[in-house]
C-alpha positions as CSV (number, residue, x, y, z in Angstrom):
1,X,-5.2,1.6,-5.8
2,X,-4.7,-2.1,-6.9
3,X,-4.6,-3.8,-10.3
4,X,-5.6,-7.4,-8.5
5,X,-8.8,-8.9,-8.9
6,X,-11.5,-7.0,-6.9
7,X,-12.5,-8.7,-3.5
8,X,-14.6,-7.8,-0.6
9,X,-11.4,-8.3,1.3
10,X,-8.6,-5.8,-0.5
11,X,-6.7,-3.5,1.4
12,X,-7.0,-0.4,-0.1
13,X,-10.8,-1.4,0.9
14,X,-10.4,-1.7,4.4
15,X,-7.7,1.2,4.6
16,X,-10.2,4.2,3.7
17,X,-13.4,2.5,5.6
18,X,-10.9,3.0,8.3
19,X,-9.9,6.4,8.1
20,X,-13.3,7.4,7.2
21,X,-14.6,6.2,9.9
22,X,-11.9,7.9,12.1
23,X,-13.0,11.3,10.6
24,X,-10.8,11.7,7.9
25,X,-11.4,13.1,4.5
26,X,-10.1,10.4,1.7
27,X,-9.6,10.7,-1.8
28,X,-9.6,6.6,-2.8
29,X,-8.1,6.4,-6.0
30,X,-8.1,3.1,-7.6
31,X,-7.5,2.0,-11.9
32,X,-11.4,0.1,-11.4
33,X,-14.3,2.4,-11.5
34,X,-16.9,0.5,-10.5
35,X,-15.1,-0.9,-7.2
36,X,-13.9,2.6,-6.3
37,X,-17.5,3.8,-6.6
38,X,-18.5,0.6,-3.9
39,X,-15.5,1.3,-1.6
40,X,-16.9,5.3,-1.8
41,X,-20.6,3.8,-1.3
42,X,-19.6,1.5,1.5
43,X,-18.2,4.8,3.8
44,X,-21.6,6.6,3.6
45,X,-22.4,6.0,7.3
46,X,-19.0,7.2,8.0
47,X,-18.0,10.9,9.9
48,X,-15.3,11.1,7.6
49,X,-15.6,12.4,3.6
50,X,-14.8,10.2,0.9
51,X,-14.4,10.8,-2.9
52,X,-13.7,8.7,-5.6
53,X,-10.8,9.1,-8.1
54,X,-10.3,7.2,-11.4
55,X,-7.0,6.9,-12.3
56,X,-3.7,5.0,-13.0
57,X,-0.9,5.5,-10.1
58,X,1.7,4.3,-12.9
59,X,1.6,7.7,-14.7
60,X,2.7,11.2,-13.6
61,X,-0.6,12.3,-15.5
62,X,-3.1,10.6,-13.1
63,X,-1.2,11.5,-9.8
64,X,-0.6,15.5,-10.8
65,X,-4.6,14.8,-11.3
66,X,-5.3,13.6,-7.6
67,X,-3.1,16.3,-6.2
68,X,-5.3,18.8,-7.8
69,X,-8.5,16.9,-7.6
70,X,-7.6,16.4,-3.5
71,X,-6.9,20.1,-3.5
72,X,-10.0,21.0,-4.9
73,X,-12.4,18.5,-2.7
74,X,-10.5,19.3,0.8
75,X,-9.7,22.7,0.7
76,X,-6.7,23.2,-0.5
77,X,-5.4,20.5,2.1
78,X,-3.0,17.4,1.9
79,X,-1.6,15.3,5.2
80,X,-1.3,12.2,3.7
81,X,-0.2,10.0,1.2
82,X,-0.8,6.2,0.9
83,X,1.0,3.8,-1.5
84,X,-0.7,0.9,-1.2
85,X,-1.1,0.0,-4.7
86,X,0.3,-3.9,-5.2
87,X,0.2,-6.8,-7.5
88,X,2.1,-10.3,-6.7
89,X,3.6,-12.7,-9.9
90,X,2.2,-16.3,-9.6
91,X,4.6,-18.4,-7.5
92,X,6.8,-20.5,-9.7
93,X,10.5,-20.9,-10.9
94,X,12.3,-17.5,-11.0
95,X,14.0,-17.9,-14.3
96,X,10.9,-18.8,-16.2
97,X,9.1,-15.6,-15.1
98,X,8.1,-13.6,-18.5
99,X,9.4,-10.6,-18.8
100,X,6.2,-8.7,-19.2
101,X,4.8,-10.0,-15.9
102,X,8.4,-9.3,-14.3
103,X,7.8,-5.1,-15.4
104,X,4.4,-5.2,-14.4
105,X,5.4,-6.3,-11.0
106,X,8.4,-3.0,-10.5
107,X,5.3,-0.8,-12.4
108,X,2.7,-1.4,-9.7
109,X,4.7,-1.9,-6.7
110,X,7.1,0.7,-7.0
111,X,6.7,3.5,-9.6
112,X,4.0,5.3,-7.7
113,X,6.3,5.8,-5.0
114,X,8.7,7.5,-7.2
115,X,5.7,9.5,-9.0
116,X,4.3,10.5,-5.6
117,X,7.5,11.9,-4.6
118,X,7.6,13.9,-7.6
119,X,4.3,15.4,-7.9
120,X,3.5,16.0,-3.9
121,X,6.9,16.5,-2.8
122,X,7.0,19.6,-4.3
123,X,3.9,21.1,-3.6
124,X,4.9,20.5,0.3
125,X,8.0,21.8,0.2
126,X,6.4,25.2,-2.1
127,X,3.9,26.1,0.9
128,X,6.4,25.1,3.4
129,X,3.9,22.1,4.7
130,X,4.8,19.0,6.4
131,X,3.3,16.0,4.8
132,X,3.4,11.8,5.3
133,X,4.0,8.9,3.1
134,X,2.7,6.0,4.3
135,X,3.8,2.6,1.8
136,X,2.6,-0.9,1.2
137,X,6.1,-3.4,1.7
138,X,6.0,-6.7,2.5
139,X,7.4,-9.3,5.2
140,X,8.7,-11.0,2.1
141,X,11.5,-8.3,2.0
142,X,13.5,-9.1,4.7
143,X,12.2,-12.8,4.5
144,X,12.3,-13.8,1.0
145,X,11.4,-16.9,0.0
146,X,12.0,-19.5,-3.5
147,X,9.4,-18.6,-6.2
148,X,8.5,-15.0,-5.4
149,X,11.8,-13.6,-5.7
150,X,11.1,-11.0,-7.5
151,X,8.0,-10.0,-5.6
152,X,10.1,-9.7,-2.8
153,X,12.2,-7.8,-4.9
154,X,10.3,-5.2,-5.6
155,X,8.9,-4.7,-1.9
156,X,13.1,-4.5,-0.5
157,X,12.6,-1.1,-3.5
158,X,9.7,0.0,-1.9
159,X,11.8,-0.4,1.9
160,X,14.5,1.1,0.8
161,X,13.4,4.1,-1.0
162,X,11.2,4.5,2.1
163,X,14.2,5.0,4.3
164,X,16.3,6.9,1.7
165,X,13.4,9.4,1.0
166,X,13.0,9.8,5.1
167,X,16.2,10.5,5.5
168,X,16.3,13.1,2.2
169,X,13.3,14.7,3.3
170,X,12.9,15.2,7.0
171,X,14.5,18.7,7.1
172,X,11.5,19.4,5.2
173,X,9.3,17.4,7.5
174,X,8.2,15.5,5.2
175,X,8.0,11.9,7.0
176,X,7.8,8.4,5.1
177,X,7.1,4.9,6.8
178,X,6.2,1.7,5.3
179,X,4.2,-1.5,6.5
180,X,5.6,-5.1,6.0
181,X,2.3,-7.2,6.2
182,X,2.6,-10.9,6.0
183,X,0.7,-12.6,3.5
184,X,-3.1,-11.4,3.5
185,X,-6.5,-12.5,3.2
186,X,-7.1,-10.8,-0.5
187,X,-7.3,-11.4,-4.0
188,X,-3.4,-12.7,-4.4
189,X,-3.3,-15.1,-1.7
190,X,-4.1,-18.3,-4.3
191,X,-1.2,-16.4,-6.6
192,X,1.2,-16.9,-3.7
193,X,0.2,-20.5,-3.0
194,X,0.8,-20.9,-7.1
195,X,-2.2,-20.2,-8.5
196,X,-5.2,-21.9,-6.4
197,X,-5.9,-21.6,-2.8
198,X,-6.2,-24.7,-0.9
199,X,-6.3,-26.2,2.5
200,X,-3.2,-27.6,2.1
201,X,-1.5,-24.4,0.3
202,X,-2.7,-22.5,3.3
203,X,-1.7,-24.9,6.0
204,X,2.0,-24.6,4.8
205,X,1.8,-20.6,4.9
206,X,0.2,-21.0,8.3
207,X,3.5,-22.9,9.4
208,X,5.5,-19.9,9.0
209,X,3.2,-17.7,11.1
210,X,3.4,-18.0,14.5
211,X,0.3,-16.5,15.5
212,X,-1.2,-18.8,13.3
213,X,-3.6,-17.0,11.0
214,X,-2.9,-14.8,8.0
215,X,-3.0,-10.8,7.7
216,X,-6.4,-9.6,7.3
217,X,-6.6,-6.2,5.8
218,X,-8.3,-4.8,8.7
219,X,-4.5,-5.1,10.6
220,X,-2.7,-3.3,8.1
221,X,-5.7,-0.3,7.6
222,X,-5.3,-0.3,12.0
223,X,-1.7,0.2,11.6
224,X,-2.2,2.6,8.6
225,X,-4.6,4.8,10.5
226,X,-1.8,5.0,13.6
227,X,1.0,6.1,11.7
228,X,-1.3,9.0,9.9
229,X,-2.3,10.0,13.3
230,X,-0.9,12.8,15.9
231,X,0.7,9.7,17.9
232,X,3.3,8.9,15.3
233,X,4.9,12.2,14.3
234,X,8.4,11.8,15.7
235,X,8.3,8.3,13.5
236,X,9.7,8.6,10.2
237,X,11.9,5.7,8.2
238,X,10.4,3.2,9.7
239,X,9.3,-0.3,8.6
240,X,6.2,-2.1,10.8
241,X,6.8,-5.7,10.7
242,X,2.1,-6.7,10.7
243,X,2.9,-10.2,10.0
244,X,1.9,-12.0,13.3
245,X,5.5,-13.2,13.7
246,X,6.5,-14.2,10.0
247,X,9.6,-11.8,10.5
248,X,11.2,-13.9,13.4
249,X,9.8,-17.5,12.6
């Protein structure tokens, strides 16, 4: 589920050849066709079943269609939910950010969550079924940084209406948690060094890493895969800090 340009290396990639490959049964949705049909392709060695669902996680159209679509494929069964839909504005001044690009930002990184609440929500609460929302923040959130304010922006949305919803939701046990990666190895790195990625671009990013290497998406599908497990049930409201140190360089 991500508008960027496709890549060997995207998230949502690495997040259902993950739980795929821990067993689970994954409907990968995602606005791109074609790459939807090579992440399903790429989990056919996998215990776990995978199907793949065309559709655009900005409207309450597409996601009342995955609800029924996942009800349909997995027996009349949903766990989990995860928002890790995301595009990133090309680093530059705040104030000359265009307006357009500033919307599209908000559309992608945080609409979905508030569509998702209001098409699964209630289907949970109706058959009295606990249910997990796992979503895609960033380390830019509580550490933002000149010339992706408003990136950072729209991740302290997608924070805060993680803890809010927890907190409105739990006596329903309905659990939400969100994942605060530092900058990854995917299609928006060169977008947050400004437009091309460079030795130099990256050394700089490198700097404010301590571990010294950048989020691969491998780290955040691990972490994903955790908190949709058994192991993390009494965790809700939560933000995990995958940034290999970012959050207290």
């Amino acid at each position: 589920m991500e508008e960027n340009p496709a890549s060997n290396t995207r998230f949502p990639l690495q997040i259902v050849q993950k739980l795929t490959a821990e067993g689970a049964s994954v409907l990968a949705v995602d606005v791109n066709s074609a790459e939807n049909d090579k992440t399903v392709a790429s989990c056919s060695s996998s215990p776990g079943k995978v199907h793949a669902f065309t559709g655009d996680i900005t409207l309450e159209s597409s996601w009342r269609s995955i609800l029924a679509t996942a009800l349909e494929k997995y027996s009349n069964r949903l766990d989990v939910v995860v928002n890790c839909a995301g595009v990133v504005h090309l680093a530059g001044p705040s104030h000359e950010m265009a307006e357009d690009e500033f919307e599209r930002v908000f559309r992608v990184n945080v609409k979905p969550l508030y569509l998702s609440t209001k098409v699964i929500v209630p289907w949970w609460k109706e058959n009295k079924l606990p249910g997990l929302f796992i979503n895609l923040s960033s380390i830019s959130e509580p550490r933002p940084r000149p010339n992706l304010v408003w990136y950072a922006s729209s991740k302290g949305a997608v924070t805060v209406a993680t803890k809010g919803l927890a907190a409105e939701y739990a006596v329903d046990q309905i659990r939400y948690n969100c994942i605060r990666p530092a900058v990854g190895e995917t299609a928006m790195l060169p977008r947050v060094l400004g437009g091309q990625d460079s030795p130099e671009g990256r050394k700089k990013v490198l700097g404010t890493i301590p571990l010294g290497r950048v989020c691969q998406p491998a780290d955040v599908a691990n972490m994903v895969c955790f908190l949709a497990s058994d192991e993390a049930n009494y965790i809700t409201g939560a933000a995990f800090d995958v940034d290999g140190g970012r959050g207290v360089s």
